[in-house]
N, C-alpha and C positions, 0 to 999 in steps of 0.2 A: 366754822363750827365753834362753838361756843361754851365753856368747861363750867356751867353754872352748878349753883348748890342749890337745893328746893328743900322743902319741908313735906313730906309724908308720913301721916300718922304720929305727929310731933315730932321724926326723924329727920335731921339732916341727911342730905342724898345727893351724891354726884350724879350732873347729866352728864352719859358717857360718850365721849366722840368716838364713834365706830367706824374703823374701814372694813367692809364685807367687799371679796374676791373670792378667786378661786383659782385652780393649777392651770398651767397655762394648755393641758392639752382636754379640758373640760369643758365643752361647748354649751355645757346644758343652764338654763338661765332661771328655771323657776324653783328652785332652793335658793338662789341670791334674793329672789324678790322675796321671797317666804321670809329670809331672813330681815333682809330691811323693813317690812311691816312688823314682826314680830319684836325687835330690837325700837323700833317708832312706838308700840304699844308697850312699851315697857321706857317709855320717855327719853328717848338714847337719839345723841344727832348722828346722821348716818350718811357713808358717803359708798356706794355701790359702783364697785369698779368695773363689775360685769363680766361676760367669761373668756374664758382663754387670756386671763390678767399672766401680761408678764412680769416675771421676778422684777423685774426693774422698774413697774410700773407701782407696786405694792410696796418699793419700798420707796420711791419720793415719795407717796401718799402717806405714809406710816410717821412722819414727822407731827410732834406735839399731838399724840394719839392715845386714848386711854386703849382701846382695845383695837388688835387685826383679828377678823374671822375670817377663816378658810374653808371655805366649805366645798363639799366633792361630792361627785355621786356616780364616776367613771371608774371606781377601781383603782386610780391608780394616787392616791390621797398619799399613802405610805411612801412609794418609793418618791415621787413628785416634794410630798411636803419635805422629805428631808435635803432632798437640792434648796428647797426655799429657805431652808431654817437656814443654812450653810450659806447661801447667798447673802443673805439677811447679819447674818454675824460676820462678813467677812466686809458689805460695804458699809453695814452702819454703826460698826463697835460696840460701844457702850448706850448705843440709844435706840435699843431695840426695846419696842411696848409692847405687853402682854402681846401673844400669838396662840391663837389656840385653832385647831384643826379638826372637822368633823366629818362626817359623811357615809360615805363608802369605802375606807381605807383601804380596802383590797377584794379580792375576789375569794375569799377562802370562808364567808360564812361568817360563823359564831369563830372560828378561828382566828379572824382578822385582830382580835382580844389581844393575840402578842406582842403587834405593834403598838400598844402603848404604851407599853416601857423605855422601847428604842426612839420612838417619838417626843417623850416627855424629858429623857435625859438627853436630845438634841437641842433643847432648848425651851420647846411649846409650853404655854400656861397648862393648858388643858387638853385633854383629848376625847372626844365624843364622837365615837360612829354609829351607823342606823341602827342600832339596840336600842338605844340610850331614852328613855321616855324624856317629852319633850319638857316635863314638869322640873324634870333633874335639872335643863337646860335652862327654863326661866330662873329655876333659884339660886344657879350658877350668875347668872344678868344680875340677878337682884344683890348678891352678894361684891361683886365687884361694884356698883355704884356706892358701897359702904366705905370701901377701902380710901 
């Protein structure tokens, strides 16, 4: 993958290398694909790990990476991503790249809202579960090729 700059709208603009995965006990595969096309239509090179990613597998991939997406839709995002954030900090030190976590975090509803706090002060960029309109999400994309 390839970390090029382009011009849009007279703006310079990172193309973002993306790894899109998910928890390792998440078998479901069409939010991964939603993502890679969505992340392709927004000019981002993308590498789709596919599901039941293990921790280990997300994190050789994760090297000279502008962004990891984790995305879920089994419930179980919250207790799952915080093994991964912890994994993640414990084999890659200081070269962990943006991580940010979406989906399903839990099974408690409009509830699930709590775990964004214990999520985001684990380490994650961001946090977006199925509430989240998808427009918040593109301008989240579009704001990190700025950076």
């Amino acid at each position: 993958m390839s970390n090029l700059v382009y011009k849009a709208n007279g703006i310079n603009k990172k193309r973002l290398r993306v790894v899109i995965a998910t928890i390792p006990s998440d078998s479901h595969t069409w939010n991964l694909v939603f993502l890679e096309l969505l992340f392709k239509n927004h000019d981002c090179d993308t590498l789709n790990l596919g599901c039941c990613t293990p921790y280990s597998e997300i994190q050789k991939n994760s090297k000279n990476i502008d962004l990891v997406v984790i995305s879920t839709v089994n419930g179980h995002g919250y207790s799952e991503g915080l093994e991964l954030i912890q994994f993640l900090k414990n084999t890659m030190k200081n070269t962990i790249p943006p991580i940010i976590i979406g989906g399903k975090l839990g099974v408690k509803g409009s509830e699930n809202k709590q775990y964004y706090s214990t999520l985001l002060n684990s380490g994650y960029s961001a946090v977006f579960d199925d509430s989240v309109p998808i427009e918040d999400f593109e301008k989240y994309i579009e704001c990190r090729k700025n950076l």
